[in-house]
N, C-alpha and C positions, 0 to 999 in steps of 0.2 A: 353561487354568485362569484365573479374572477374579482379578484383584487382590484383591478385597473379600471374596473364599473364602479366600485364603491369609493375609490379613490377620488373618481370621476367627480362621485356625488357631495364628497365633502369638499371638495375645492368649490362646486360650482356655490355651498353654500355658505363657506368660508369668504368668498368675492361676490355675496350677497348680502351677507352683514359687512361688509368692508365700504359697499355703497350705501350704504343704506345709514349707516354711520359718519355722519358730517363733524364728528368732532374733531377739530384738528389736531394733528400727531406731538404727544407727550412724550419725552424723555424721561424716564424716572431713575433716580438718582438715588440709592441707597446705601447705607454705610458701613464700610469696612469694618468686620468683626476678627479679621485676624487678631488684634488687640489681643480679644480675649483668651485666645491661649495662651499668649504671653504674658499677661498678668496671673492666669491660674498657677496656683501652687502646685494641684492634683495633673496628673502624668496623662492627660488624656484628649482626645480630638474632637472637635463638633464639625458636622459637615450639614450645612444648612439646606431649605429646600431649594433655594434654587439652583446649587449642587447636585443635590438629587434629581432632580428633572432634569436636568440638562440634555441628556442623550435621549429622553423619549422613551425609556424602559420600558419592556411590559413585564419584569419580576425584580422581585426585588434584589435578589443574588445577582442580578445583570450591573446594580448597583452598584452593590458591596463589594464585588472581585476587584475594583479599579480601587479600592480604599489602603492605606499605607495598612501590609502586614495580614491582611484576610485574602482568602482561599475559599474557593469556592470545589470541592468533589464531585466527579460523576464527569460524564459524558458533554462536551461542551455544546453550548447551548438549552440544553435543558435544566439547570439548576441543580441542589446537592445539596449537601450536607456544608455548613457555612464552619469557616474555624477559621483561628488566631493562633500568628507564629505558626502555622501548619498542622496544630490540634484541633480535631473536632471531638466527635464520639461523648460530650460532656467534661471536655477538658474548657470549652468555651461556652460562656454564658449570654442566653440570649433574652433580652428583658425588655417586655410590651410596656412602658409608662410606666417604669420603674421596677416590674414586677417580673419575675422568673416566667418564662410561659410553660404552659400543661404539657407534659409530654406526647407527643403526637400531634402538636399544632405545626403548621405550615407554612412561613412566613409568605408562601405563595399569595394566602388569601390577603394580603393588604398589597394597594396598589401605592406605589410609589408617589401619586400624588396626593395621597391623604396623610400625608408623612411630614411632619414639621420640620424634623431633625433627630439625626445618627448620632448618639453619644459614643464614642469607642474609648475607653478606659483599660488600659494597660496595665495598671496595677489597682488594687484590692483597695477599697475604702471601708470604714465600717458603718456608712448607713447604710450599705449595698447588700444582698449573700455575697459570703466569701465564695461559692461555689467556682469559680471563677480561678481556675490556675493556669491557665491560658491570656484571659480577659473576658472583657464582657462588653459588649455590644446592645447599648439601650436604644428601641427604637421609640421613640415619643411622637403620638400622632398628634393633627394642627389641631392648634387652641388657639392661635390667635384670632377674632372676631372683628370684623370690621362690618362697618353700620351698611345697612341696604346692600351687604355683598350676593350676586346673585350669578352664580359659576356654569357652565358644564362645557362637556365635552365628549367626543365621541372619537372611536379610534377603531382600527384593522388592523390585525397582525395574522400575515400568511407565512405559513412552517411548514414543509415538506408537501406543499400541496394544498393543505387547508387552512381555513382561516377561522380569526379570535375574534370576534366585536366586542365590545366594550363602552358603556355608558355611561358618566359619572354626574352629577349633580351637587352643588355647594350651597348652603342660602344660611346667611348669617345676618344676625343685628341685636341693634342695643337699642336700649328704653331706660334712661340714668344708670340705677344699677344693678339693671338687669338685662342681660344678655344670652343668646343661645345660636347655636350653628348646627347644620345637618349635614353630613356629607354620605352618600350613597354612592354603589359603585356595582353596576352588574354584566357580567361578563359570560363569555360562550365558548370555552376552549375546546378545539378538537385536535386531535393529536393524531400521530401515521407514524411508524417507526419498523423500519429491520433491522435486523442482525443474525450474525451466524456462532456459532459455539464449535470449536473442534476439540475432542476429547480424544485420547490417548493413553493406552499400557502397557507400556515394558516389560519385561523380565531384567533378572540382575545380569547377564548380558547384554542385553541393551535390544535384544529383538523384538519385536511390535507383536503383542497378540490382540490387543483391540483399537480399531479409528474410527472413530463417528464423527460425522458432520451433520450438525440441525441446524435448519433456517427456523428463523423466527420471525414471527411476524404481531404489530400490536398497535391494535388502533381502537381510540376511547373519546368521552366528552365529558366534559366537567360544566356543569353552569352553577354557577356563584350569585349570591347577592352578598353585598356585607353595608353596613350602614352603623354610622356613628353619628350619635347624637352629644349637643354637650348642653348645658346649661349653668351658667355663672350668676349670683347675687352677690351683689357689693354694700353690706349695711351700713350705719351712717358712723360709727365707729371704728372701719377701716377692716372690718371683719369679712369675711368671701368664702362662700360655700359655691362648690363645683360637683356637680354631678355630669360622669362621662359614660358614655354607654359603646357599647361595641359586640354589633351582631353579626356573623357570619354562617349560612344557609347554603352548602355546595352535595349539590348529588351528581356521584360521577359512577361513570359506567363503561367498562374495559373489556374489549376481548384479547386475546392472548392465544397465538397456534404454533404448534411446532412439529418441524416435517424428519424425522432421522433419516439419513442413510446411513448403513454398516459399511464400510471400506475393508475394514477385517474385524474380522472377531464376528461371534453373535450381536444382533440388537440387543436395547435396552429394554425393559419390559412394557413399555409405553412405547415403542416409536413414534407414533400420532398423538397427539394429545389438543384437546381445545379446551381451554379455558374460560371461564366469563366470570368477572365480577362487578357487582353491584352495592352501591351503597348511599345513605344518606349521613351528611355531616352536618352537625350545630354547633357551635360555639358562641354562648353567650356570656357576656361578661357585664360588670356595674361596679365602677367606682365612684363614694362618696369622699370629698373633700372640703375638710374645714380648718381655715386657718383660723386664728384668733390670735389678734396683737394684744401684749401685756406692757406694762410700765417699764419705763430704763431701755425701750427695743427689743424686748424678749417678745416671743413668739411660741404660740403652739400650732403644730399642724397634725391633724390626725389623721386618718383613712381607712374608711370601711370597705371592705371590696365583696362580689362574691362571683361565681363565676361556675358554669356548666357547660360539659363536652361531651358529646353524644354520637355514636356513630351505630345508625345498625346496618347489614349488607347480610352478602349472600354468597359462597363463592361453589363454583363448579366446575370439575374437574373432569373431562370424559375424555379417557384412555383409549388409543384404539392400535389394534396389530399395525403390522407392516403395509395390509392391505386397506386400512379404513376400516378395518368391521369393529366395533364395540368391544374393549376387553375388559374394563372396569369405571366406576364411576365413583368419583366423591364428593359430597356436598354437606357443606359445613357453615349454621347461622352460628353470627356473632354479635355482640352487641355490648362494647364495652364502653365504658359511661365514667365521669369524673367530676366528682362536685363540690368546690372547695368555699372556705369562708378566708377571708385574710384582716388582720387588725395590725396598723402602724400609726406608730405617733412618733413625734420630735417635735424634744424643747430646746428653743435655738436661745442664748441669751450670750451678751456683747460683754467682754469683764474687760474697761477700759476702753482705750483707742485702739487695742495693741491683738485681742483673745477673744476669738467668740468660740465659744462653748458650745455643744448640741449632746442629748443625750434621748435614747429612745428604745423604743420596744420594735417587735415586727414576730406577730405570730399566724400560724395559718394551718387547717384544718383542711383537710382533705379525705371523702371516702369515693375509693374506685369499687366498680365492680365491670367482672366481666361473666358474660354468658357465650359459653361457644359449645354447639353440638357438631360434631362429623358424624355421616355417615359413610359407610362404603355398601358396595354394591358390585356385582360377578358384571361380567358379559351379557349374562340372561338379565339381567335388572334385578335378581335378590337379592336380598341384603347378607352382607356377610360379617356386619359388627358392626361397632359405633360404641362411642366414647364422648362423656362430656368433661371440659375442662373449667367449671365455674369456679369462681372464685373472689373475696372480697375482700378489700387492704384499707386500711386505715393508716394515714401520715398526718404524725403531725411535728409542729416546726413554732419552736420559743427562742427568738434571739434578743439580745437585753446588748447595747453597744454604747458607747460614749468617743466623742471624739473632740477636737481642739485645733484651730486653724490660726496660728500663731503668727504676727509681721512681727518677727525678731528686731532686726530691721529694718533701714531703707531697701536695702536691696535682698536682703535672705527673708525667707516665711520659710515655714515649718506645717507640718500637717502631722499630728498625732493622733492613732485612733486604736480603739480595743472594742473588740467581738466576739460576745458566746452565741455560739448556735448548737442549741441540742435537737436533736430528730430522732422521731420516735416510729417504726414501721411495724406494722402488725397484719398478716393476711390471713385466712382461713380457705381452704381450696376442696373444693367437691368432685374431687377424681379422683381415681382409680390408679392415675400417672401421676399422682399431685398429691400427696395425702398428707405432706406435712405442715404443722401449721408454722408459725412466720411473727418472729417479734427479735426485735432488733431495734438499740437504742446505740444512739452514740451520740459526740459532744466534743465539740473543738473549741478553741480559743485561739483567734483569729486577730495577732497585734498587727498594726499596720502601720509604717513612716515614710512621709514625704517631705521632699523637700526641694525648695529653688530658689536661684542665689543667680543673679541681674549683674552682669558684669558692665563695666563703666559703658561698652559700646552698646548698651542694650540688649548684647543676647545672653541667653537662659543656658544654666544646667540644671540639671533636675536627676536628684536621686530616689529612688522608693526600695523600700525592702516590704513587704509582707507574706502572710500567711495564709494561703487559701486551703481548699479540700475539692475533691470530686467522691460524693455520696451515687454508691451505686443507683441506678434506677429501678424499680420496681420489676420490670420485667426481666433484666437479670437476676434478680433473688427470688423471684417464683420458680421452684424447682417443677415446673412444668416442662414439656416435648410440644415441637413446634417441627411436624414430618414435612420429609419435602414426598410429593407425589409419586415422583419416579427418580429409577437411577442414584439411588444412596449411595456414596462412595467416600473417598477422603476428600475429592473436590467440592462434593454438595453431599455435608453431614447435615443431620438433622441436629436444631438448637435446641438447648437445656438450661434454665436459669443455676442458679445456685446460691442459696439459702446462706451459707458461710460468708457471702464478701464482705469485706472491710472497705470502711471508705479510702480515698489515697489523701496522703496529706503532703503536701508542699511545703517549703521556702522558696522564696524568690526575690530576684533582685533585678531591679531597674535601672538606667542610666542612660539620659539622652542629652545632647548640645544642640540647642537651636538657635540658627544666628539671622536675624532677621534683619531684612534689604529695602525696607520703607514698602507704601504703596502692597499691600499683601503679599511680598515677598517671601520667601522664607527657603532656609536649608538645613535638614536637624541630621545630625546623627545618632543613634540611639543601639543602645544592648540590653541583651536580659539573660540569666539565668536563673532556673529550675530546678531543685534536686525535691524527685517525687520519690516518696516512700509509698509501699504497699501497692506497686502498678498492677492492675488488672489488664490481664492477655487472655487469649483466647487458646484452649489446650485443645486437642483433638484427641478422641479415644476411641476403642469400641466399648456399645455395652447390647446384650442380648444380641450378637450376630449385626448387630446396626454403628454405623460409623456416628456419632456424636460430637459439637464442639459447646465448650461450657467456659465462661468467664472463672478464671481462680486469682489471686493476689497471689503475685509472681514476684518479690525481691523489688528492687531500687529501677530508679532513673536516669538522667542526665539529661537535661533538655537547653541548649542555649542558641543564641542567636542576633544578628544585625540586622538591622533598619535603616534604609537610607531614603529622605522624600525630599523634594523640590519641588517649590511652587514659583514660577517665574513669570509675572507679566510684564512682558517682552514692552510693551506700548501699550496707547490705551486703547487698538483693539486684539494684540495678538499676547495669547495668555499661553504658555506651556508648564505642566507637570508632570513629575515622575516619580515613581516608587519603585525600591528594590527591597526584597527580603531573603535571607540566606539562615537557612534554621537546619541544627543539629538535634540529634538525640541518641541516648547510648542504653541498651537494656543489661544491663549486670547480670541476669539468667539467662542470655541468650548469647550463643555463642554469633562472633562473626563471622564475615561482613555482614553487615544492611541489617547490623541488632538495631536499629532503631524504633522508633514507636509506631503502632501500626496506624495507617494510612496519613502517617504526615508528611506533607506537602513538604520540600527538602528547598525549593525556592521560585519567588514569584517576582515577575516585574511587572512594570505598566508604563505609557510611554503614552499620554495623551496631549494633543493644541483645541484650544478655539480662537476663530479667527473673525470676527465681526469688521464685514464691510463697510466703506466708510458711511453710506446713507443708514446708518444704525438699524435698517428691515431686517437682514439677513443675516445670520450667523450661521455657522458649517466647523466643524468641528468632527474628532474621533479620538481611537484609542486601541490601542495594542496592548492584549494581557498573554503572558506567559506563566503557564505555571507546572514545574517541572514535575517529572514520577519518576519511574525508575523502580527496584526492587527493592523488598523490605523483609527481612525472617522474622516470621512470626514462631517459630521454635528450631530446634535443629532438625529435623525433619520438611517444615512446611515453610516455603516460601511466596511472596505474592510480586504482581509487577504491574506496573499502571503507564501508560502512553501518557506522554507530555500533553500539554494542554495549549492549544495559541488562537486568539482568539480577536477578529478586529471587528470594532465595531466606527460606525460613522454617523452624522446628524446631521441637518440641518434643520433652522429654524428662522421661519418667515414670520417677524411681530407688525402684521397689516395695519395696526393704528391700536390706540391704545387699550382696545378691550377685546383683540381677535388676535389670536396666533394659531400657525400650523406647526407641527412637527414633522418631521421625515427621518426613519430612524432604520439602519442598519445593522444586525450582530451576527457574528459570526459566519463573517463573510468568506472566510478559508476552508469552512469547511472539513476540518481535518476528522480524518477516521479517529475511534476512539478503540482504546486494547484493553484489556487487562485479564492477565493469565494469574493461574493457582498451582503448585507444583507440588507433589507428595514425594520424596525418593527415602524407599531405606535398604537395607542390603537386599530384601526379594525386586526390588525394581524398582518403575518409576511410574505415577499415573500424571499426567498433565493435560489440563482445559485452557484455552485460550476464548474470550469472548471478542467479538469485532462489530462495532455500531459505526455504519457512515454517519453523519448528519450533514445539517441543513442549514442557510441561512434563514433568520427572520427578517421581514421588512414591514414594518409600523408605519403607519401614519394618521398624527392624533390633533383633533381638532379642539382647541380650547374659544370658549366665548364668555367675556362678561355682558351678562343681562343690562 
């Protein structure tokens, strides 16, 4: 079905409800919450939803990249790996409704409009995990409930050919004080993508003995459902129990082919290869919450949570010569699963006009397991081994914190706070590649100071110094092997956890000026620096004839950086803003240039207006994101490089009367090719891969209706 049919079909029914609707056009008027940064003590940003919808998105990283100081990795238009200050890799915290998400969740699966509000917090608090030496990024989905609210919407999004439907549904109310909201969202992605890889090997003269060139080619579909339920009692003592639910349901399914030619040198041992994998996804989640008011304005608020992630698949590997004939096969089930329990409480109480107090708990249990068998298999179809990789881990996690939000005075507050988190990791592994077992405890102390101080004209400075950590993940301290299929080299080594890592532990320090212009104005400037002990890189080695790369604690850091954002509404209909970010970092074990940390982001801008006509229907609006690459050593030997990023995106938005609007949404309309090359040289020569992906523009357009 072409885009320009269904387009067709939502306009003809968007100016069906348009007639059909006699109610005359409402202007709604809502209130400026700029305020509230400007009164917070705490170093951080809220970007509300109707921020977040603005442009029409269909991911949430389409979001995030235009946000002061985030970075978005990968290939533009397709989404990545999300980081602060230009760290990702778990230098950045990413938090579902307060709460750390499970490793290998996908911020994909939530749509942007089931999203209340973006917390972005800059520096470390201690009701939070410190994990967080970068920041942390809370996404909180809607809870607000309004009586006979009754929502949906349906939307197209065409990428490289094919197209995303998407369906969403809202229906909320109250009854005194009891209330509950539904919101569902089920979507059809299919995806189309090429690229080419040019591999390369020198000798120490500099003469070529091997060039390949492989096309690739990769097209898959994903269908999702996800659906959040909520449910609120208000007792008659000012008491509120909340129950939130969050389900997501996605089975996706990928081919993957690659075609070699030899230029010089032999082929690889695969030339041909086709790939498929299949798999289904669950993630289930339940959080209980109860506040309870006490005497004097003290408060308790507890929270039970629990939550299961499940994935099983299927992946297939068939190798074939130069000519297409059959030369080897791999096939490998997996099926790794994560199931945790979470308990948090804070007791908030007010000492005076001046002190409120909070002191709390926050612990969480956690057991993964994983099941993975390979096989392999000849030419002929026999088997020629097979290997399984099972294995079961146990985390768990007791933090005990207290903290103190202090009005010194009129114009200075103070934020004091102290945090223990100890983690405790435990795995047992049933392989052959894997044998060792896995217990590892550690424990940080996590002090944290903020502070802001309102100068006569109104605007803010703001200082914070604290202490965070980055606790390695799980699958870096499984001393397990993760092969790649074909062509092992220094470019594409096979991965290796490691048992030994240490957490990294940070200082840091904060410092912004915000001077603020009335009317949601605003202009801040802001720095930070980072001195990380115990950085984990990535070493490359051989072991058994195999090229290998393993995470080890490598020596010190250096990480600093500027901030510069503006918010300007120009008149009351033309709004412009901007953000620039300029981030450093220096590795003490790495010689130079480009020792900096691996794949951060070195600097981002954004460069957006909206511009609302004067009959208040239409609004039209975009945004310019840059975000620089460039090279980085990852030791004296291996270097890496990544193509710049620039990326426009445009909107418009028709509000037909007060309960109908269209979207129309454009990203990534430049188009730009995407690079990024891996380099080995040591005195016997030099090996180098370069990868190159075109892309694509997306074009949305998304129908909203209230019932």
């Amino acid at each position: 079905m072409q885009l320009h049919h269904i387009a067709g079909g939502l306009l003809l029914v968007a100016a069906s409800a348009h007639a059909a609707d006699s109610e005359p056009q409402q202007v709604k008027v809502s209130g400026q919450r700029a305020d509230q940064r400007q009164r917070e003590t705490t170093t951080s940003i809220t970007v509300n939803h109707e921020d977040i919808v603005r442009q029409g998105d269909q991911t949430l990283a389409d979001v995030l990249k235009r946000l002061p100081g985030i970075s978005i990795t990968g290939v533009p238009g397709r989404g990545g790996t999300i980081s602060m200050r230009g760290l990702g890799n778990g230098y950045t915290q990413i938090m579902l409704n307060g709460e750390p998400v499970a490793a290998g969740f996908s911020l994909d699966t939530i749509e942007p409009e089931m999203i209340e509000r973006i917390d972005i917090m800059r520096s470390a608090t201690a009701e939070f995990s410190n994990q967080a030496v970068a920041g942390s990024i809370n996404i909180i989905l809607k809870k607000a409930i309004r009586r006979g609210q009754r929502t949906v919407s349906a939307s197209l999004a065409r990428h490289a050919g094919v197209d995303t439907p998407a369906l969403s549904a809202t229906l909320s109310d109250q009854d005194g004080g009891y209330s509950y909201s539904l919101a569902a969202t089920l979507t059809r992605n299919r995806s189309a993508a090429t690229f080419n890889d040019l591999e390369e090997l020198s000798n120490a003269g500099g003469t070529l003995i091997e060039q390949r060139r492989t096309a690739k080619e990769e097209s898959g579909r994903s269908d999702a459902l996800t659906v959040t339920p909520r449910l609120n009692w208000t007792f008659a003592g000012g008491d509120t129990l909340t129950w939130l639910g969050f389900a997501n349901l996605r089975r996706v399914d990928k081919m993957h082919s690659e075609d070699e030619t030899a230029l010089v040198g032999p082929h690889s041992e695969y030339p041909r290869s086709l790939q498929h994998f299949a798999a289904n996804f669950s993630m289930l989640r339940s959080d209980l919450n109860w506040t309870h008011l006490l005497e004097g304005g003290a408060k308790l608020e507890t929270k039970l949570g629990l939550s299961d992630n499940r994935r099983n698949g299927t992946f297939d590997f068939n190798g074939m010569d130069a000519d297409g004939k059959p030369a080897g096969r791999h096939h490998v089930d997996s099926g790794p699963s994560e199931t945790s329990v979470t308990a948090s409480g804070t007791y908030r109480h007010p000492v005076g006009e001046r002190h409120a107090i909070a002191l709390g708990w926050d612990a969480s249990h956690a057991v993964r397991n994983e099941d993975r068998s390979e096989t392999l298999f000849d030419a002929s179809g026999a088997q020629t081994g097979s290997n399984n990789a099972d294995y079961r881990a146990i985390v768990n996690r007791l933090a005990l914190f207290a903290q103190d939000e202090w009005q010194v005075t009129e114009r200075y507050s103070l934020y004091l706070g102290l945090r223990h988190e100890s983690l405790s990791t435990s795995s047992r592994a049933n392989a052959a590649n894997a044998p060792d077992a896995l217990d590892l405890r550690s424990q940080v102390w996590s002090p944290s100071l903020q502070s802001r101080y309102q100068l006569p004209n109104k605007d803010v400075l703001r200082l914070a110094l604290s202490r965070t950590y980055k606790a390695p993940p799980l699958a870096q301290l499984v001393p397990r092997r993760y092969t790649n299929d074909n062509n092992n080299n220094q470019t594409n080594p096979d991965e290796q956890g490691n048992p030994n890592l240490r957490p990294e532990l940070a200082w840091g320090l904060d410092a912004a000026y915000e001077h603020y212009l009335g009317a949601g104005a605003l202009l801040s400037a802001s720095t930070y620096m980072r001195r990380i002990r115990d950085v984990t890189l990535t070493r490359l080695f051989q072991q058994d004839g195999e090229w290998v790369e393993a995470p080890f604690n490598s020596g010190n850091a250096s990480v600093r950086g500027i901030e510069l954002e503006a918010k300007l509404p120009l008149s009351p209909r033309l709004d412009l803003r901007a953000n620039l970010t300029r981030n450093w970092s220096r590795l003490d074990s790495v010689p130079g240039p480009n020792n900096r940390l691996e794949n951060q982001v070195p600097f981002t801008a954004n460069l957006g207006a909206d511009y609302r006509l004067p009959d208040a229907a239409w609004t039209f609006g975009g945004n310019l994101n840059y975000q620089a690459g460039g090279p980085v050593r990852q030791s004296a030997l291996v270097q890496m490089n990544t193509s710049p990023k620039r990326e426009l995106d445009l909107y418009g938005l028709w509000k037909m009367d007060a309960k109908t609007q269209l979207r129309f949404s454009a990203s990534n309309l430049l188009r730009q090719q995407s690079s990024e090359s891996h380099e080995y040289v040591n005195e016997d020569g030099r090996r180098y891969r370069i990868s190159q992906t075109p892309t694509s523009a997306t074009l949305r357009i998304l129908l909203e209706h209230q019932l």
